[in-house]
C-alpha positions in Angstrom: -81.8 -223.4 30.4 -85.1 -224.6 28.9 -87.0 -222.3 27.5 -90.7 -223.7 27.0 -93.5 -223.6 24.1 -95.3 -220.7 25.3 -92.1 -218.7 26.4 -91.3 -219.4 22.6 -94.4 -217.9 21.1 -94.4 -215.0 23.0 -90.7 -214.3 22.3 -92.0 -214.6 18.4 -94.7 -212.4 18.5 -92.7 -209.9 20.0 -90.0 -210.3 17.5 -92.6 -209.7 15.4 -94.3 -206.5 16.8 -90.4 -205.0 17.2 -89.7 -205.4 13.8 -93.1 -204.1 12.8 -92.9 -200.8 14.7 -88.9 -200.3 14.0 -89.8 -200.8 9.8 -89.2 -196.8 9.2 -85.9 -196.8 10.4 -84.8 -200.3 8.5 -86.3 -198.3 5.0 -83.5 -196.2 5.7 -81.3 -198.6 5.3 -78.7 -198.6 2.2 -80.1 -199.6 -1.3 -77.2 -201.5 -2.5 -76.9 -203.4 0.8 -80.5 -204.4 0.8 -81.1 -205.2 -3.0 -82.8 -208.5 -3.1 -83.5 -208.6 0.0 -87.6 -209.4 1.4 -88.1 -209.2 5.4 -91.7 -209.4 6.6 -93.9 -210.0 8.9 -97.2 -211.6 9.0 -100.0 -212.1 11.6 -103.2 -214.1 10.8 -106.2 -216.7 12.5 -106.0 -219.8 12.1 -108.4 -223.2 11.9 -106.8 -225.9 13.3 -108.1 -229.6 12.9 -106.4 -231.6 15.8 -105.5 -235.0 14.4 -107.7 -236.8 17.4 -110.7 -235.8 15.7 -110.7 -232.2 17.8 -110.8 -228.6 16.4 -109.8 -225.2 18.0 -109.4 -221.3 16.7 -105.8 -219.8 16.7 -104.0 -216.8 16.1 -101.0 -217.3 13.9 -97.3 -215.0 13.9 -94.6 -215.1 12.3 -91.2 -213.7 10.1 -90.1 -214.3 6.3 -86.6 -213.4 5.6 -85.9 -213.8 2.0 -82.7 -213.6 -0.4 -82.3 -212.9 -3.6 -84.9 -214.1 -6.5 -83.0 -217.2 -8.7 -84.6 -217.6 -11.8 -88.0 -216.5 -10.7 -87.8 -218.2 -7.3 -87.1 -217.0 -4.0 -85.6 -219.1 -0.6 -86.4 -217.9 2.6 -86.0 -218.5 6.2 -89.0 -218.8 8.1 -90.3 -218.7 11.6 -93.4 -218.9 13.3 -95.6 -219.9 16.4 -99.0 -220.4 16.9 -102.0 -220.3 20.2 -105.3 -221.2 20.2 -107.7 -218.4 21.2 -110.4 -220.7 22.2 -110.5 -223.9 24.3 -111.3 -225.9 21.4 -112.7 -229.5 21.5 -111.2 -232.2 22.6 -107.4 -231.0 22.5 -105.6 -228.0 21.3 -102.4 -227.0 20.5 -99.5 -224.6 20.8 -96.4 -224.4 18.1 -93.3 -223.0 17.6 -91.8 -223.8 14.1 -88.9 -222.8 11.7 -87.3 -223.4 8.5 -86.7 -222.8 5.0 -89.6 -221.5 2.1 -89.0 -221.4 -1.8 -91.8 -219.5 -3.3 -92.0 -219.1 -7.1 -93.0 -215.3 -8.4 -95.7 -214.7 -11.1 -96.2 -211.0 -10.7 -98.3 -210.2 -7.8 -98.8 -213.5 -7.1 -96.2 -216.0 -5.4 -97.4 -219.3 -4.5 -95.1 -221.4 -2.5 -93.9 -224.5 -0.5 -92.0 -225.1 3.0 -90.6 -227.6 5.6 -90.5 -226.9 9.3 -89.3 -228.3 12.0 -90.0 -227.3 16.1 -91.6 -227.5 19.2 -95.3 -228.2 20.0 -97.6 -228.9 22.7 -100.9 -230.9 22.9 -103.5 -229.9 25.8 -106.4 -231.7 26.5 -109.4 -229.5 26.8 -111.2 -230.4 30.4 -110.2 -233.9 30.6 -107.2 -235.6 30.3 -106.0 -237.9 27.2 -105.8 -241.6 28.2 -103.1 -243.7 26.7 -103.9 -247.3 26.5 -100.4 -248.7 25.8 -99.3 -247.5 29.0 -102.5 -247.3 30.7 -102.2 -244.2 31.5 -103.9 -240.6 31.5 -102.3 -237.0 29.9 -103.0 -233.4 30.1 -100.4 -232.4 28.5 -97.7 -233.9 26.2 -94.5 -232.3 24.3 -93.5 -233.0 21.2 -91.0 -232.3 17.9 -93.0 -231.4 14.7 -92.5 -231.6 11.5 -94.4 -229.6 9.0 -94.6 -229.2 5.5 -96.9 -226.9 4.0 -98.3 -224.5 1.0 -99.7 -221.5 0.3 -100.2 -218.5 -1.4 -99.0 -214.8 -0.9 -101.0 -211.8 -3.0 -98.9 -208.4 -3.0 -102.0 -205.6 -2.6 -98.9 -203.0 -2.7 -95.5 -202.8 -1.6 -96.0 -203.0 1.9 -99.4 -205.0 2.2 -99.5 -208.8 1.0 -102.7 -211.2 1.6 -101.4 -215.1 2.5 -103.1 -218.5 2.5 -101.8 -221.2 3.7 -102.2 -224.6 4.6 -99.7 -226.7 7.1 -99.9 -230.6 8.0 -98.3 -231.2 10.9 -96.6 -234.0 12.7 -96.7 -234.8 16.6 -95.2 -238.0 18.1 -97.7 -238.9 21.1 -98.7 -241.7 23.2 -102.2 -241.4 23.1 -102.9 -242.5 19.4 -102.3 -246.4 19.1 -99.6 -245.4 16.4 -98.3 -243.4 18.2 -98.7 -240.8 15.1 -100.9 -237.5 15.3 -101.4 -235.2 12.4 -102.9 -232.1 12.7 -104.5 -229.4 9.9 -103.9 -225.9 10.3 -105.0 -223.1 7.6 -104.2 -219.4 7.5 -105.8 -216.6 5.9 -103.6 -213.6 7.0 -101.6 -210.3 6.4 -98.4 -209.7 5.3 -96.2 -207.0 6.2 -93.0 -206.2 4.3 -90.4 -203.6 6.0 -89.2 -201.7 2.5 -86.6 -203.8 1.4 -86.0 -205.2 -2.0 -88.4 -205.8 -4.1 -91.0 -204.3 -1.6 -89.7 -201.4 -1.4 -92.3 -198.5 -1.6 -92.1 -196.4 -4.7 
């Protein structure tokens, strides 16, 4: 069974919102079980420059699930998805991405890299894309991405982190004479961590 982009993203976001609202009972959970480990959650807009020369406003959710810290850094596993919230211009987009995070720890602050890999969609906004290899016309095309990215996270406390981040991605389309499209998407958001670890409240 295919399950399709937007399907995806609204699966994530209420992943998301589950874990959110169930993060009292997971503080419960046993210390010794849990040490090292960071699960949280973060929600955020985003501004997203289509690589066809179009822009659109997004709203960005997703899930950290970290391990242990090695030597000052961190590996996580990472999910997310992404909708615009306006029609944009041109084209807009819609995302479903996951993979892996290493963030490095100085204190409050973790600055950090990752690579990910999923679905995404491009929708042209009122007209349709034309392709002149194959001379024909698009609304919508399907594609995998690849992402790498950076950013920043801030802890505020130990539930409440502030994140910026900045994501190139990837699309393979035929309505670019390469046949290449990169797109821009930064993210000023909030991060929530469920008690674990070393976000555990004190």
């Amino acid at each position: 069974m295919r399950i399709g982009i937007s399907t995806t993203i609204v699966l994530l976001c209420a992943l998301t919102a589950s874990l959110a609202t169930g993060s009292a009972a997971h503080a419960q959970a046993d210390s010794v079980a849990s040490r090292g480990l960071d699960i949280a959650v973060f929600g955020a807009p985003t501004y997203v420059i289509v690589g066809n020369g179009g822009h659109n406003a997004s709203i960005t959710a997703g899930i950290d699930i970290g391990t242990r810290t090695y030597r000052g850094f961190r590996p996580y596993i990472e999910g997310r998805g992404r909708f615009a919230v306006d029609d944009g211009t041109i084209a807009w987009e819609k995302v479903a991405l996951g993979g892996i995070k290493v963030e490095r720890r100085f204190n409050r602050m973790h600055p950090y890299i990752n690579l990910l890999i999923g679905r995404g969609e491009l929708d042209c906004n009122q007209t349709t894309c034309y392709a002149a290899e194959t001379n024909s016309n698009y609304q919508k095309q399907n594609s995998l991405v690849y992402s790498p990215g950076v950013g920043v996270d801030f802890d505020f406390s130990s539930r409440f982190s502030a994140k910026a981040d900045f994501q190139l991605e990837h699309y393979t389309v035929k309505t670019t004479e390469s046949g290449d499209l990169y797109s821009k998407a930064v993210t000023i958001g909030v991060i929530y961590h469920l008690g674990f670890g070393e976000h555990a409240p004190h």
